[in-house]
C-alpha positions in Angstrom: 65.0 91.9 82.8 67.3 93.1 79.6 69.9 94.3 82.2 69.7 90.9 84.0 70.4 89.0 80.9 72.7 91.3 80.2 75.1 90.6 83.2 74.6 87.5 83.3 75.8 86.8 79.7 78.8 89.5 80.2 79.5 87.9 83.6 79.8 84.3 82.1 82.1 85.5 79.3 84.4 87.2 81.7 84.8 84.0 83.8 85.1 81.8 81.0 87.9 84.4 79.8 89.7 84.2 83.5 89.3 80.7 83.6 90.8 79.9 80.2 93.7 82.5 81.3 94.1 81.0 84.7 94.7 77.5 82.8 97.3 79.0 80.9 99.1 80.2 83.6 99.1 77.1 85.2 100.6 75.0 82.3 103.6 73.1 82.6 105.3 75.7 80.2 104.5 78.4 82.2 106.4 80.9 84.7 108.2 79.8 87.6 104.9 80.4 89.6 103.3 77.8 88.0 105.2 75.0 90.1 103.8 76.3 93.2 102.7 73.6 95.5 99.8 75.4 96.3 96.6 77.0 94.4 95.1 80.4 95.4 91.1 81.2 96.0 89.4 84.0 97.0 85.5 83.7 97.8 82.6 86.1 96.0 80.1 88.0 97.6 77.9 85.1 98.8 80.6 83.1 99.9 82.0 80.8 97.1 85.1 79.6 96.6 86.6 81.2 93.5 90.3 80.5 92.0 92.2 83.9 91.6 95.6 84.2 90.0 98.6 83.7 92.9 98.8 86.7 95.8 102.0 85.3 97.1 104.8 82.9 95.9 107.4 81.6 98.4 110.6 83.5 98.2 113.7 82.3 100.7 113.8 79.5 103.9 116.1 81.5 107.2 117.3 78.6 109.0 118.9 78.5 112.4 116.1 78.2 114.7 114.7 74.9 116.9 111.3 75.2 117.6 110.3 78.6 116.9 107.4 79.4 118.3 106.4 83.1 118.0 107.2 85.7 115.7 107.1 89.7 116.3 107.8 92.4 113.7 108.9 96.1 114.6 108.0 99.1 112.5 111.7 98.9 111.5 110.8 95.6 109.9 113.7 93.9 112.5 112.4 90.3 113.3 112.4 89.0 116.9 111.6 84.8 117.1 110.7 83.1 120.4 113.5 80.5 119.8 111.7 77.9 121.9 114.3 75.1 121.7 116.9 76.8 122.3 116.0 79.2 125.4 116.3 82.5 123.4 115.0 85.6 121.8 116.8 85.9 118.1 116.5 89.5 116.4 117.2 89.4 112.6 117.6 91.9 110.5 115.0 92.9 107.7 117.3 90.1 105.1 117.1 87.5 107.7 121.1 88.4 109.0 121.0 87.4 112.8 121.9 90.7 115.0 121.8 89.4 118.1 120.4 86.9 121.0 118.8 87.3 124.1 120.2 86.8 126.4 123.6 87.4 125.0 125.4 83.9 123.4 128.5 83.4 126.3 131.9 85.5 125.0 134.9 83.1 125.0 135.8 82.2 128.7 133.0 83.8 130.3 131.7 81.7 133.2 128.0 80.7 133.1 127.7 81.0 137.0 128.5 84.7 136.8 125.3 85.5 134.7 122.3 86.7 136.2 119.9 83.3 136.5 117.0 85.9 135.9 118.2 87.0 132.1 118.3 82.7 131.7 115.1 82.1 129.7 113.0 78.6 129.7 111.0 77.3 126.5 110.0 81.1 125.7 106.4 80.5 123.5 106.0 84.9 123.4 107.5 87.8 122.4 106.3 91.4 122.0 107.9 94.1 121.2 107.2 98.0 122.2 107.4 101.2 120.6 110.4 102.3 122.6 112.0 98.6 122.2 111.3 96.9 125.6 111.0 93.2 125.1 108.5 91.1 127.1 108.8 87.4 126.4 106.1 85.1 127.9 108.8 82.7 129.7 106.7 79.6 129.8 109.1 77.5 131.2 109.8 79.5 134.0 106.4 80.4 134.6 106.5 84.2 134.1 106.7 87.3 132.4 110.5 88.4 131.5 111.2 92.1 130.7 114.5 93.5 128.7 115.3 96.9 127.9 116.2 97.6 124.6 120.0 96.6 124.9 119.0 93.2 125.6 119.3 93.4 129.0 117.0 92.0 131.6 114.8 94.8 133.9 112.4 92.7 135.9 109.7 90.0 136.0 106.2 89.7 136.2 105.2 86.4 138.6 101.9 85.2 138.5 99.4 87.9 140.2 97.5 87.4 143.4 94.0 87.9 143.8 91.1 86.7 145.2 89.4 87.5 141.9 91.7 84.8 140.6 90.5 80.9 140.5 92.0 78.9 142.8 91.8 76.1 139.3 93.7 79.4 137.5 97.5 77.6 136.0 99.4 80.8 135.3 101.4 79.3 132.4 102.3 82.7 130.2 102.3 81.5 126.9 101.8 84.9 124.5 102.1 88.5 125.6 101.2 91.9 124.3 100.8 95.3 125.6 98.4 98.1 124.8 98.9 101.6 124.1 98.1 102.5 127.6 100.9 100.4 129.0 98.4 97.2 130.1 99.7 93.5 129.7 97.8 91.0 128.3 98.5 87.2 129.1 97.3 84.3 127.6 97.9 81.4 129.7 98.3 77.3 128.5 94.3 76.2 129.2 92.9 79.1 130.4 89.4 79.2 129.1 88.7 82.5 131.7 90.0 84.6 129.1 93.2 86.6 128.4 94.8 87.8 132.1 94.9 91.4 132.2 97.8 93.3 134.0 98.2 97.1 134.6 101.5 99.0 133.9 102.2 98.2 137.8 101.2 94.2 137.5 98.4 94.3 139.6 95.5 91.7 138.5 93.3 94.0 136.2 91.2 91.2 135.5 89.8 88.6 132.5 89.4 90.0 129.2 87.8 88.4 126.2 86.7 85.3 127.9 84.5 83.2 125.1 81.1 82.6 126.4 80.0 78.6 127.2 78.6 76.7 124.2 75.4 74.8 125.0 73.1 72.9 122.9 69.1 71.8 123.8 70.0 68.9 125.5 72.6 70.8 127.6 69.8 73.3 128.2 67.3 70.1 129.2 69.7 68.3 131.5 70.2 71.7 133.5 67.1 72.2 133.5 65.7 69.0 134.9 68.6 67.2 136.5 69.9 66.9 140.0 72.7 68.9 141.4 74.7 65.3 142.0 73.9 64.1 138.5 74.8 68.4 136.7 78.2 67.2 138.9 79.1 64.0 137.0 78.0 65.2 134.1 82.0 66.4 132.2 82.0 70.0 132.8 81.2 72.2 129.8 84.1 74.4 129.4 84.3 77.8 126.9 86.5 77.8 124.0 90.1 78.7 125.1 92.3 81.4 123.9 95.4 80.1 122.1 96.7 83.3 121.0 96.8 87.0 119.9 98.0 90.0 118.6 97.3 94.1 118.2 97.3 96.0 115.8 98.2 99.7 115.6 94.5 101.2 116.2 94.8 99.4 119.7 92.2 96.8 118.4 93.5 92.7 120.2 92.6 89.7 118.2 92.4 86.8 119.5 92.5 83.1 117.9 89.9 80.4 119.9 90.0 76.9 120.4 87.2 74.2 119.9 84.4 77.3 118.5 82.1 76.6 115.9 82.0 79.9 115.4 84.4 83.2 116.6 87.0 81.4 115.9 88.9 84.7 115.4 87.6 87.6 116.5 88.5 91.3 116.9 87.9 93.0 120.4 87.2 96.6 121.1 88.3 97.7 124.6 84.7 96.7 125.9 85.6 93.1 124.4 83.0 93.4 122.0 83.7 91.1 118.9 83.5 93.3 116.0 83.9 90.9 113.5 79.8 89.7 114.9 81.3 85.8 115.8 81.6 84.9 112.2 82.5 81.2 111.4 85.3 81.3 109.1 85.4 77.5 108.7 81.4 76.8 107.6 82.8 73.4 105.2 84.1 71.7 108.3 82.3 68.6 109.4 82.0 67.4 112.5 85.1 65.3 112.3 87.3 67.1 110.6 90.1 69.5 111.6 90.6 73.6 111.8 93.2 75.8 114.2 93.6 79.0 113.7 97.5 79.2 115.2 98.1 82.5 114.7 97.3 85.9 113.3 99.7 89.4 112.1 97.4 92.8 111.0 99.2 95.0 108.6 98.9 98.9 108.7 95.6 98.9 106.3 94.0 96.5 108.7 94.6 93.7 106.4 94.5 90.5 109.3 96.9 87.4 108.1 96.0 83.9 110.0 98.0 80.4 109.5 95.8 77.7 109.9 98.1 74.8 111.7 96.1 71.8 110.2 96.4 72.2 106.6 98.9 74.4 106.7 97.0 77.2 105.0 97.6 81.2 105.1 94.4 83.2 105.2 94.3 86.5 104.7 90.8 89.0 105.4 90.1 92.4 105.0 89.1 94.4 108.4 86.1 93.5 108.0 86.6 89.7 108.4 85.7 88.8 104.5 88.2 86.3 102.8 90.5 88.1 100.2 93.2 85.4 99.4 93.6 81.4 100.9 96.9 79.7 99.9 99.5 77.3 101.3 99.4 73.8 102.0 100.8 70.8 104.4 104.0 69.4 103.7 103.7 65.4 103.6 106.8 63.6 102.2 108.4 66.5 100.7 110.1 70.1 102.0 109.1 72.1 99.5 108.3 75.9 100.2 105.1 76.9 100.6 104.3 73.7 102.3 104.4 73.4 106.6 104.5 70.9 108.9 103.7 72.6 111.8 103.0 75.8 111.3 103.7 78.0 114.9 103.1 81.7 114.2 102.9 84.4 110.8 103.9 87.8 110.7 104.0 90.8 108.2 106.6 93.4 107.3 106.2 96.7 105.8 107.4 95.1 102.6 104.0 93.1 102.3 105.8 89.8 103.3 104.8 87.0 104.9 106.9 85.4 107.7 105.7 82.0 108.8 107.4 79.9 111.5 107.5 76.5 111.1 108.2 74.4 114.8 108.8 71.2 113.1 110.6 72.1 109.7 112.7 74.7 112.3 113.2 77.6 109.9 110.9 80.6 108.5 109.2 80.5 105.0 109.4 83.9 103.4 106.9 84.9 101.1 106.8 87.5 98.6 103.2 89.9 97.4 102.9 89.5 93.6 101.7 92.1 91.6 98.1 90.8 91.9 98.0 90.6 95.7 99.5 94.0 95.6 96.7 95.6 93.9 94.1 94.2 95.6 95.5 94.9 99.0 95.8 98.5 97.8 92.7 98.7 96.2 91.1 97.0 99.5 93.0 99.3 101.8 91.7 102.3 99.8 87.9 101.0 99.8 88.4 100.6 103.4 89.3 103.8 104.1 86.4 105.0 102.2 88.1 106.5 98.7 85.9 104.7 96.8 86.5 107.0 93.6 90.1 106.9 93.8 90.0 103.0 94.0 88.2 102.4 90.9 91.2 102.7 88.6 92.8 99.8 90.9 89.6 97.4 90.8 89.6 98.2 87.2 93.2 96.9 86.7 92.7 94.1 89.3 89.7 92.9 86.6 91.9 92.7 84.0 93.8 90.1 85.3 90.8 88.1 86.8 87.7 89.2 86.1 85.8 86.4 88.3 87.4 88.7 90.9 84.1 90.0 92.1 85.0 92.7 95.2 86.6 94.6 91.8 83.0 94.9 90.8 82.0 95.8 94.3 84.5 98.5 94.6 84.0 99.7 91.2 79.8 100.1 92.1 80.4 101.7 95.4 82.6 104.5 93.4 79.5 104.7 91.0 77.1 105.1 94.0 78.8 107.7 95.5 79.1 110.0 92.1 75.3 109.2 91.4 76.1 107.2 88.5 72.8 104.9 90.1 72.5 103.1 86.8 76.0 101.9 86.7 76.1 101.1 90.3 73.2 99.3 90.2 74.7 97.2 86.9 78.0 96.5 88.9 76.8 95.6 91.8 74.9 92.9 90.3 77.5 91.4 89.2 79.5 91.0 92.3 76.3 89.2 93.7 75.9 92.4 96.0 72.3 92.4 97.0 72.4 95.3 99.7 74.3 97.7 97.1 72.1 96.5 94.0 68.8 97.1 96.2 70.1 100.8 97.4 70.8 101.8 93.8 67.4 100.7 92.4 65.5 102.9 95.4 68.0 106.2 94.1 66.5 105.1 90.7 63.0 104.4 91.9 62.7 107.7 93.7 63.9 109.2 90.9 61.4 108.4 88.4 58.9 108.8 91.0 59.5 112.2 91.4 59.8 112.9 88.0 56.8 110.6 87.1 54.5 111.6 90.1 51.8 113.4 88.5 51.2 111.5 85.4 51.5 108.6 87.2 48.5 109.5 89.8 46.9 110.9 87.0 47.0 107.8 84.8 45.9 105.7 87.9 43.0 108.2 88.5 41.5 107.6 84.8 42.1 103.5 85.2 39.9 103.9 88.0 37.3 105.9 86.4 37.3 103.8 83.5 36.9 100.6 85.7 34.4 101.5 87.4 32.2 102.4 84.7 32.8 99.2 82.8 32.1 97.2 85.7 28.1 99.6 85.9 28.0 99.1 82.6 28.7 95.5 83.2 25.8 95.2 85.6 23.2 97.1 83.9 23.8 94.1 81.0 23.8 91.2 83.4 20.4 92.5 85.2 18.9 92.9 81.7 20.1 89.4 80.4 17.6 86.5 80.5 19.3 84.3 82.9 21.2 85.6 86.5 23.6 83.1 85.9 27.4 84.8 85.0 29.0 83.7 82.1 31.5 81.3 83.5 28.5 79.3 85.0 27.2 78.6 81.6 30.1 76.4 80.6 29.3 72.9 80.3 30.7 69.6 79.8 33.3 67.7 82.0 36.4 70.2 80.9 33.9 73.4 81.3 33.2 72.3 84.6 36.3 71.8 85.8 37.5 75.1 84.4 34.4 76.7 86.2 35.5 75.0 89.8 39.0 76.2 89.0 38.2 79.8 89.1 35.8 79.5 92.3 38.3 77.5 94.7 40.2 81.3 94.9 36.5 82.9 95.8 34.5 80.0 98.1 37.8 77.4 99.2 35.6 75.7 101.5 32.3 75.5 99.1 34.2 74.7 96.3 36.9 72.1 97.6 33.4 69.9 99.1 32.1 70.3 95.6 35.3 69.2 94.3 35.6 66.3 96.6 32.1 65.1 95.1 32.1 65.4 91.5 33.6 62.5 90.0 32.9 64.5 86.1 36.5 66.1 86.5 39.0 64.9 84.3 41.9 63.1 85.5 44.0 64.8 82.9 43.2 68.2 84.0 43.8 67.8 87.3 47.3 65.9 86.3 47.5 69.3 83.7 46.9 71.3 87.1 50.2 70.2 88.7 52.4 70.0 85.9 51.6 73.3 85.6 52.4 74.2 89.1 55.8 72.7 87.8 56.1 75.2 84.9 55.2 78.2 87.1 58.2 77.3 89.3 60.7 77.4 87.4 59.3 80.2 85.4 59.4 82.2 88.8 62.4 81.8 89.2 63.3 83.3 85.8 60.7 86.1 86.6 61.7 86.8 90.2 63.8 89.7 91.1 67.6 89.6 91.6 67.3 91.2 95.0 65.3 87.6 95.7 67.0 85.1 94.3 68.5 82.3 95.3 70.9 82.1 92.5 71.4 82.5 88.9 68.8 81.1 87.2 71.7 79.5 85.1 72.4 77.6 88.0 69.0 76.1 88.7 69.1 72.3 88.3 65.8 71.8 86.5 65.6 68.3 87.6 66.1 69.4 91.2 63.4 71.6 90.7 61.0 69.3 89.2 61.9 66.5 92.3 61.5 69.0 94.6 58.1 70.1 93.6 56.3 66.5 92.3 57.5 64.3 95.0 56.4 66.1 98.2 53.0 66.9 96.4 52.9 62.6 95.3 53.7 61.4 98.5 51.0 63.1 100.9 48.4 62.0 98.0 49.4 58.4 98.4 50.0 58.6 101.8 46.7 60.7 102.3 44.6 58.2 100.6 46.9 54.6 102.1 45.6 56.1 105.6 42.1 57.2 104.4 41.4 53.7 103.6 42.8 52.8 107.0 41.6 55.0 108.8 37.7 54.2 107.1 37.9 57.3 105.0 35.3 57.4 101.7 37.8 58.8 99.3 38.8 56.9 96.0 42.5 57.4 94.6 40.8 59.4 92.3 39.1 62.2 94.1 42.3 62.3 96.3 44.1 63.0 93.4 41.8 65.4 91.8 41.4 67.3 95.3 45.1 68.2 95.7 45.5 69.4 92.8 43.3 71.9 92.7 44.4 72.7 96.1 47.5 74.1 94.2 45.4 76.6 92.6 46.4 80.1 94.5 49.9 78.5 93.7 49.1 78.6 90.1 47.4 82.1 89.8 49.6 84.4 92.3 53.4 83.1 92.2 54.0 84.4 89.1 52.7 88.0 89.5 54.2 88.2 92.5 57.8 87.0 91.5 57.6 90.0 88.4 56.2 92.3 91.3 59.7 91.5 93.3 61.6 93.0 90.7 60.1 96.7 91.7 60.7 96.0 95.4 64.1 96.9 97.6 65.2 95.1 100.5 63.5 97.2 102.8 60.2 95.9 101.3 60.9 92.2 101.7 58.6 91.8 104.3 56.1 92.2 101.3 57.5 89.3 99.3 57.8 87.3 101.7 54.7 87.8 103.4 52.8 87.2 100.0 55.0 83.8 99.4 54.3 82.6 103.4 50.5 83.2 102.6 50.5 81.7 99.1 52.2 78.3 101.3 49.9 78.9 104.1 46.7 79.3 102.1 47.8 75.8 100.3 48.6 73.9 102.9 44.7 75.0 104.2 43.3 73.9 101.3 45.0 70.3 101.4 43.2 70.0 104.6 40.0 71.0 103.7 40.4 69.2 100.4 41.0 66.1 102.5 38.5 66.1 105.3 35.8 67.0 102.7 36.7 63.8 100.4 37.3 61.7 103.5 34.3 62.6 104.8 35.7 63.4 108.1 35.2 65.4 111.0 37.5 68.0 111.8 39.0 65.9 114.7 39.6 63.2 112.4 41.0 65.4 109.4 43.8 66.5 112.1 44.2 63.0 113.4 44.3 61.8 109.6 46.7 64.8 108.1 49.0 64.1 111.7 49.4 59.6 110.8 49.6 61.1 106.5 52.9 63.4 107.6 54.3 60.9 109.4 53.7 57.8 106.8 55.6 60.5 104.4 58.4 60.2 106.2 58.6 56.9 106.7 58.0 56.3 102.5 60.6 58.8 102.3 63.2 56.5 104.4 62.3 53.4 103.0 62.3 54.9 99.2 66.0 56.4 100.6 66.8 52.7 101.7 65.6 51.0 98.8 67.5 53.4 96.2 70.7 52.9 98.0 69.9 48.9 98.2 69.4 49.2 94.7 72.3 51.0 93.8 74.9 48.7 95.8 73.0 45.8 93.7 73.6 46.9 90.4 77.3 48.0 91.5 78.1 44.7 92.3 76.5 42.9 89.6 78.5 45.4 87.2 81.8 44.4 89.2 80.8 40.6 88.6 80.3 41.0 84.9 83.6 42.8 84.8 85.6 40.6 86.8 83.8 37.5 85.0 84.5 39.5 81.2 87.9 39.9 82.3 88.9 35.8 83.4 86.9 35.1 80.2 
């Protein structure tokens, strides 16, 4: 537990250090970067939002374009944009310098009539780019896939396929276009929730690829299961997430961006079309009316993916693994400003480490520059990636000392540990980038360690407790048989507080004997039993200082102790008084009293085994959680059993009735719980308004 404290303290002070420099930069005396119209955040290990210092700043605005629609970068850095507005294909140079159009702007006096109607492009959404410079533009407009050699000049078209594999409902609308390594084309099409059309080098249909699976909740699953054929018909049909876009990277890997998902809303596909990025939802904050779509995605060399996010006009950036390294960006309302977008269309990256963000509405392309920071971590990511965990430590090290609430530095920095056998360390490091997995696999190489080393005075020390034990406990015996009266110890106490005490220690032994004798004797003291569940209060929150960090929740720094407390007495008040309202309904003998008295000392196991096993968690690994939690989910289990003997025994009911009884009790807890809900918010509105009146009336007076 030193080691805990010790992180957390060293933890906090490094925050409170990043945050105080973080405010800095962001004063209004600060570097240029400080005017950004944008913050920057990163997330930790369990997924909370975290402010880092800036990855990118906006750099230059290329103007020129109407429309643009789709971006494409070539490993010479030259920049081709799907001009949609204005029927073309513009290349730029690495500075933004146009080279050339395609097709070809009209020399002077050239006729129009003499050019070949098939180079003539119509709203072009796509453009890709291969290796030996063929360009295939998804010619929405026209309905098909145009092809140019790497002169710019037009080779041949790609109709829509035929098929009978095809839907006759299939629109084949290309809108984005890519090809693989082994020459195949894949088309995504305006609406088509089948999936991406697949073409082989010839053009033949190849067939769907990627196609999202149909979303269905229970009451989808009930009306398909009971309802007629005509009624399944005018039912509106349940359609799968579309694709809206994608883009390869250069380990043949597509990704592909999905409409209307709550989940998968990006996802990376293997050539079996096997998600590797396991369906993740990248936007868990969204409620059910607000707004999220993915437009676009690039994917550097290191596997780094970049996505713009139309709706707020946000850049995301994740490592190949799908875990957020950097957010940024914003929408533009009133003002142009860079860094803001009004409707973002499509993002790409260069070898520089720059992002290249069309904007369809704005009609230009941000450009935005790495900084130092989102240089090192993209290194130091790209490195960890690759598996150098040693040689990456020196750049998680620097990364920390410009934000040490950066926690992947810590993560890296453990793995590098784990891998030398510095266990310790690792173990140390990992727990403070909130990294349960690593933490857990660095305390078994330090458990099996001592094990082995320890083994044989260990057994041997276990071997004397027992012999030691066991003659105490004949010992024991041979003095109770001899003493005057059978009776043990505990069963001489006396008086009201000894006999509670005494029933205290038997519920664990005889639950069923016990909780009847319970239920009868009106000699227990209402303040013991009231000292019984306060402290069942007490050993809650002391479990969670005890438990292990493997097992908990959060820092125990971050437990409300007022959430705790409400959590724990009003559950445990409102099935007493709803217990004993429908008792006295429901012709049950039990007094307020005895109800009360009864439930408390059903929390009895809760009292005597949390707390033992919360310490145990700390010597257990993730591999033996089932242990924890079974132990926990018997602890709840063994209470809940004892509420219900407690309350058939002081009800003096059968057991039909007890289950009739505890069934009306849950739901009258509910129902308190609403109208308590109701009455607070009543309450609140009431005093709000009287406040307001007083004001208002203060203020005339």
């Amino acid at each position: 537990m030193g080691i805990t404290s010790s992180c957390m303290s060293k933890k906090l002070l490094g925050r409170a250090a990043a945050l105080l420099l973080l405010i800095l930069a962001l004063a209004p005396w600060g570097t240029a970067e400080a005017s950004l119209p944008y913050s920057t955040i990163s997330s930790d290990a369990n997924g909370q939002r975290i402010l880092t210092p800036d990855a990118y700043v906006p750099r230059e605005v290329w103007n020129g374009f109407n429309d643009p629609e789709d971006l494409f970068v070539t490993a010479a850095d030259e920049l081709y944009v799907a001009d949609t507005g204005n029927n073309r294909i513009v290349q730029l140079d690495p500075d933004g310098r146009v080279v050339r159009t395609i097709p070809a702007a009209l020399a002077e006096g050239e006729d129009e009539q003499a050019r070949n109607p098939k180079e003539k492009l119509r709203r072009p959404e796509g453009v890709f780019v291969t290796a030996e410079g063929e360009i295939y533009v998804a010619d929405s407009g026209s309905r098909r896939i145009a092809v140019f050699d790497k002169d710019g000049n037009y080779v041949k078209e790609f109709a829509a396929p035929q098929s009978e594999l095809i839907p006759s409902t299939f629109t084949y609308i290309p809108s984005k276009v890519i090809i693989d390594a082994r020459g195949y084309m894949y088309i995504v099409t305006k609406g088509g929730y089948q999936g991406m059309l697949q073409l082989d080098p010839d053009g033949q249909f190849s067939g769907f690829y990627g196609a999202n699976k149909v979303q269905s909740d229970w009451m989808t699953r009930i009306k398909r299961k009971y309802y007629t054929e005509e009624q399944l018909k005018a039912e509106a049909a349940n359609l799968p997430g579309a694709i809206t876009n994608m883009t390869v990277d250069g380990r043949g890997f597509i990704y592909t961006l999905n409409r209307d998902l709550k989940s998968g809303q990006l996802k990376k596909l293997n050539y079996g079309g096997i998600d590797l990025l396991g369906g993740r939802n990248f936007a868990p904050w969204l409620g059910p009316m607000d707004r999220f779509s993915m437009q676009d995605a690039a994917v550097d060399a290191d596997g780094i993916i970049t996505v713009i996010e139309a709706a707020a006009g946000r850049i995301y950036q994740y490592d190949p693994d799908g875990q957020l390294l950097f957010r940024f960006g914003n929408a533009a309302t009133s003002t142009q400003q860079m860094g803001l977008f009004k409707r973002a269309t499509s993002v790409a990256v260069n070898s520089r480490g720059q992002i290249l963000v069309a904007d369809g509405e704005l009609n230009n392309i941000q450009v935005l520059d790495r900084t130092a920071f989102g240089s090192l971590v993209h290194s130091a990511v790209s490195m960890y990636t690759r598996g150098e965990y040693e040689k990456s430590r020196t750049t998680w090290q620097e990364i920390l000392k410009l934000d040490s609430m950066y926690d992947r530095s810590y993560q890296g920095i453990a793995k590098a540990e784990y891998d030398a056998g510095q266990y310790e360390q690792a173990k140390h490091h990992f727990e403070m980038a909130n990294d349960k997995t690593g933490y857990s696999e660095s305390y078994w190489q330090l458990r099996m360690k001592v094990l082995m080393r320890e083994f044989g005075r260990t057994m041997t020390g276990l071997f004397v407790l027992l012999a030691v034990w066991y003659v105490f406990r004949r010992i024991r015996r041979k003095r109770v048989s001899a003493a005057p009266s059978s009776e043990p110890p505990l069963r001489r106490l006396t008086g009201r507080w000894g006999t509670a005490f005494r029933l205290t220690g038997l519920v664990l032994r005889k639950p069923v004997q016990v909780m009847g004798e319970i239920a009868e004797n009106r000699s227990v003291p209402y303040l013991y039993a009231a000292a019984l569940v306060v402290a069942g209060c007490l050993i809650r929150i002391a479990g969670e200082r005890a438990v292990g960090f493997i097992f908990a929740k959060q820092d125990f720094i971050d437990i409300s102790l007022w959430s705790e407390a409400v959590s724990y007495f009003v559950p445990w008040a409102l099935w007493v008084l709803a217990s004993y309202l429908i008792g006295s309904v429901m012709k049950g003998e039990g007094t307020f009293r005895n109800v009360f008295v009864v439930n408390a000392y059903a929390l009895v196991p809760y009292l005597v085994l949390t707390l033992p096993i919360k310490l145990l968690s700390n010597v257990l690994t993730l591999q033996e959680s089932v242990l924890y939690t079974s132990a926990i989910t018997g602890i709840q289990i063994w209470m809940l059993l004892l509420f219900f003997i407690g309350t058939q025994a002081v009800q003096n009911y059968n057991l039909n009735e007890a289950i009739q009884m505890a069934a009306v009790s849950l739901f009258t807890m509910g129902c308190i719980w609403l109208f308590g809900f109701v009455l607070i918010g009543l309450v609140y509105q009431a005093v709000d308004f009287f406040v307001d009146l007083g004001q208002e009336v203060w203020a005339r007076v």
